[in-house]
C-alpha positions as CSV (number, residue, x, y, z in Angstrom):
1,X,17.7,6.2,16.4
2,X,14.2,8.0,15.3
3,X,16.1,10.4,13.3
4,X,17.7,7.3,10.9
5,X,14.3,5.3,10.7
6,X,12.7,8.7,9.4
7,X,15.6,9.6,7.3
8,X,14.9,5.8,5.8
9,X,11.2,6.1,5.5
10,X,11.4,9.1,3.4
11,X,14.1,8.2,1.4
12,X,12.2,4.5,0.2
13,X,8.6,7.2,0.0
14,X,10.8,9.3,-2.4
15,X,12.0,5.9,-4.3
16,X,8.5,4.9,-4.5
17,X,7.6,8.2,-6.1
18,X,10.3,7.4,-8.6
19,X,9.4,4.4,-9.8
20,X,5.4,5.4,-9.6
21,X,6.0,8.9,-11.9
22,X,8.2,6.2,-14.3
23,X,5.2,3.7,-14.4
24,X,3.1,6.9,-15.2
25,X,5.5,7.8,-17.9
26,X,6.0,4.3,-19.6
27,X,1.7,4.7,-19.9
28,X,2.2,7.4,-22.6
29,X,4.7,5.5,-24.6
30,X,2.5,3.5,-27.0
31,X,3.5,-0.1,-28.0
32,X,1.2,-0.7,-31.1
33,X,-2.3,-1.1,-29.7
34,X,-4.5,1.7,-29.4
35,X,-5.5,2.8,-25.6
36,X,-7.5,5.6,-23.9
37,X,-4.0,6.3,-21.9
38,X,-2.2,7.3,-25.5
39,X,-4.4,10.5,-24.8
40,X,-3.5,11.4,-21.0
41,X,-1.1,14.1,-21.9
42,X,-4.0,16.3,-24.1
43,X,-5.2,19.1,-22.3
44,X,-8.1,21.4,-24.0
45,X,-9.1,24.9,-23.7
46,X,-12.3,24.5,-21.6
47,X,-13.9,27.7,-21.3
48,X,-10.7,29.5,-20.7
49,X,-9.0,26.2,-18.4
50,X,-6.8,23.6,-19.1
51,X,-9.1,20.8,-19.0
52,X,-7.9,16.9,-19.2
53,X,-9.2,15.3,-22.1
54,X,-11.1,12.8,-20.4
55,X,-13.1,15.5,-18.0
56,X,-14.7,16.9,-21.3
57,X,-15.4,13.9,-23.5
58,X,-15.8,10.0,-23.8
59,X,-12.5,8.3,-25.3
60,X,-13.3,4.6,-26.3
61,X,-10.9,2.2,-28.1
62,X,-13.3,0.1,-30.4
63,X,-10.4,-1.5,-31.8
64,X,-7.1,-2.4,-31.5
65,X,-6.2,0.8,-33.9
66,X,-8.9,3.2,-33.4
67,X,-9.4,5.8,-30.7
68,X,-13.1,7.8,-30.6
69,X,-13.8,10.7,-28.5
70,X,-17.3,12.1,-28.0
71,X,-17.0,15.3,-27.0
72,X,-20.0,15.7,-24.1
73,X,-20.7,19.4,-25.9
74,X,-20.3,19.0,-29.7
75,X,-18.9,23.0,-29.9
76,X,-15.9,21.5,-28.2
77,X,-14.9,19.4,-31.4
78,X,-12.4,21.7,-33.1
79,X,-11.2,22.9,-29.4
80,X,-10.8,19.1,-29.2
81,X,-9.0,18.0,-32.3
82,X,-6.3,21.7,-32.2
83,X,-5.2,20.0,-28.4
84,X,-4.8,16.8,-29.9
85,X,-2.3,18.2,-32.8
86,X,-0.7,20.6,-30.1
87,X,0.3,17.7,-27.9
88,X,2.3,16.6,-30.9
89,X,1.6,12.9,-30.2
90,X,2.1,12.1,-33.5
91,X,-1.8,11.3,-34.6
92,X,-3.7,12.8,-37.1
93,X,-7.5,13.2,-35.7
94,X,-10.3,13.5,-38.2
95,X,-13.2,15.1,-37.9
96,X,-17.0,13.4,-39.2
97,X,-19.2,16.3,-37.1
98,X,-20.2,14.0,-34.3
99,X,-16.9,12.8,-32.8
100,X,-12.9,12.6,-33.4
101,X,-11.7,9.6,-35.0
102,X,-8.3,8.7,-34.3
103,X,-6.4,5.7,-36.6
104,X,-3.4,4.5,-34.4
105,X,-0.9,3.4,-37.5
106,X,1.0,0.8,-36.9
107,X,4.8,1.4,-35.4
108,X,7.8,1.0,-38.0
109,X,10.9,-0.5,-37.0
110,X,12.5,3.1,-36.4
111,X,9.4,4.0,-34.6
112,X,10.0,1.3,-32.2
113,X,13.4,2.3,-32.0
114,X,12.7,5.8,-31.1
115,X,9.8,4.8,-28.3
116,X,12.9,2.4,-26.4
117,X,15.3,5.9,-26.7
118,X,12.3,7.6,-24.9
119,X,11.7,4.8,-22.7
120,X,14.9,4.4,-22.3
121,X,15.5,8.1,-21.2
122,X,11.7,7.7,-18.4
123,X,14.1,5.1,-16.9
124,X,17.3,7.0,-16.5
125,X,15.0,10.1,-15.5
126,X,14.1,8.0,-12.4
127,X,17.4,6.6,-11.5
128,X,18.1,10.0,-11.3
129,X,15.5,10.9,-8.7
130,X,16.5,7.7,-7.0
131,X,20.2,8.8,-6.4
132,X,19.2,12.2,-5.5
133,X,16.9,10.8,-2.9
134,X,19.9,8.8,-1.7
135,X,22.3,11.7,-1.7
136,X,19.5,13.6,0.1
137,X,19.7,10.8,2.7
138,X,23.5,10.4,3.2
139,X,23.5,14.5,3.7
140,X,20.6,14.5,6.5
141,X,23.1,11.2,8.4
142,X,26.5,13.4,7.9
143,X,24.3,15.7,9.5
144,X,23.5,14.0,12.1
145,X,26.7,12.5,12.5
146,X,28.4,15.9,12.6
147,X,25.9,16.9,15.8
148,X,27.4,13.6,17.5
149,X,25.4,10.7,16.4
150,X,27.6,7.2,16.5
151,X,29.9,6.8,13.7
152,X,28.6,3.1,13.5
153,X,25.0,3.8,13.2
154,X,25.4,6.5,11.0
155,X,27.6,4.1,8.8
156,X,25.3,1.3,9.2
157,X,22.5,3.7,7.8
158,X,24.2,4.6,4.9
159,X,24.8,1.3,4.3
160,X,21.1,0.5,4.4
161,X,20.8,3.8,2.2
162,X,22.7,2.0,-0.7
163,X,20.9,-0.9,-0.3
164,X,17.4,0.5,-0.4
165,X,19.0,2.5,-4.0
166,X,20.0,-0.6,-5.3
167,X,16.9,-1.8,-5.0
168,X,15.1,0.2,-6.3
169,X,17.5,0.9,-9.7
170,X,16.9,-2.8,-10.3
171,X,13.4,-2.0,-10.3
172,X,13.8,0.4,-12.4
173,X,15.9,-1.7,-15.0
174,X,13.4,-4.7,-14.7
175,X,10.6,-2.0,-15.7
176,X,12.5,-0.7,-18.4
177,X,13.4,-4.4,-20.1
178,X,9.5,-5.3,-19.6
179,X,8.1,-2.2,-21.4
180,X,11.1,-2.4,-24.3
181,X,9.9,-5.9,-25.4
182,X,6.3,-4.5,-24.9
183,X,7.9,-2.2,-27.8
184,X,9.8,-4.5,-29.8
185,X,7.1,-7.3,-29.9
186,X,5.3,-6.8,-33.4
């Protein structure tokens, strides 16, 4: 039935969201080594906006514990370095006139600790968009079972509902384990 394979397709599109917004998410969480992506969640004041950082300077990672922005207009410094200490991302950006200098300290024991508690909570965020997807899905074939569909396609369909959720949980898990020894590795 057209009405199942669509029912399907949306509920493994939804899935895939999941697991891509997850993937976004697990970017933000630093393991150790400094990277441009660290920064993706700073917004600035541009000229009354909320501007990415990146659209309104250069962020380069000279080494593996340094961050540098060059702001592309220099009045934007102190509009720059107030976002960074808003976004609360736990850095401390200094100043020298010309750009912001960012020292990326190295992560403590309880530091990595905490970052597998938040990565652990990105992961259990998306098994929870993952069920709801399927729940979504086993509503719309009740549905359709209720205006007289076959009992046996509409089980077989939820069948393959469970099986596309399980699936994608495992993805999901194997994510999580990956990025927690990306944590835990000193």
């Amino acid at each position: 039935m057209e009405e199942i394979d669509f029912i399907l397709d949306s509920t493994e599109e939804s899935m895939i969201g999941s697991i891509a917004h997850l993937e976004k998410e697990f970017l933000n969480i630093r393991a150790g080594k400094a990277s441009p992506q660290m920064l993706g969640s700073v917004f600035v004041d541009y000229y009354g906006s909320q501007t990415p950082l990146s659209q309104v300077s250069n962020v380069n990672v000279p080494d593996a514990r340094t961050i540098t922005i060059q702001p592309y207009e220099k009045s934007m410094l102190h509009t720059i370095e107030k976002a960074i200490m808003i976004a609360n991302l736990g850095f401390n950006p200094m100043n020298n006139g010309e750009n912001i200098i960012i020292n990326v300290p190295a992560l403590t024991e309880e530091r990595r600790r905490d970052l597998v508690k938040q990565a652990k909570a990105e992961a259990e965020d998306a098994k929870i968009g993952i069920r709801n997807a399927r729940k979504d899905a086993n509503t719309e074939i009740k549905k359709l079972e209720k205006e007289g569909a076959s009992e046996d396609i509409c089980k077989s369909a939820e069948d393959d509902v469970q099986k596309l959720t399980d699936a994608f949980i495992k993805k999901v898990d194997e994510h999580l384990a990956t990025k927690e020894a990306e944590i835990m590795k000193v």
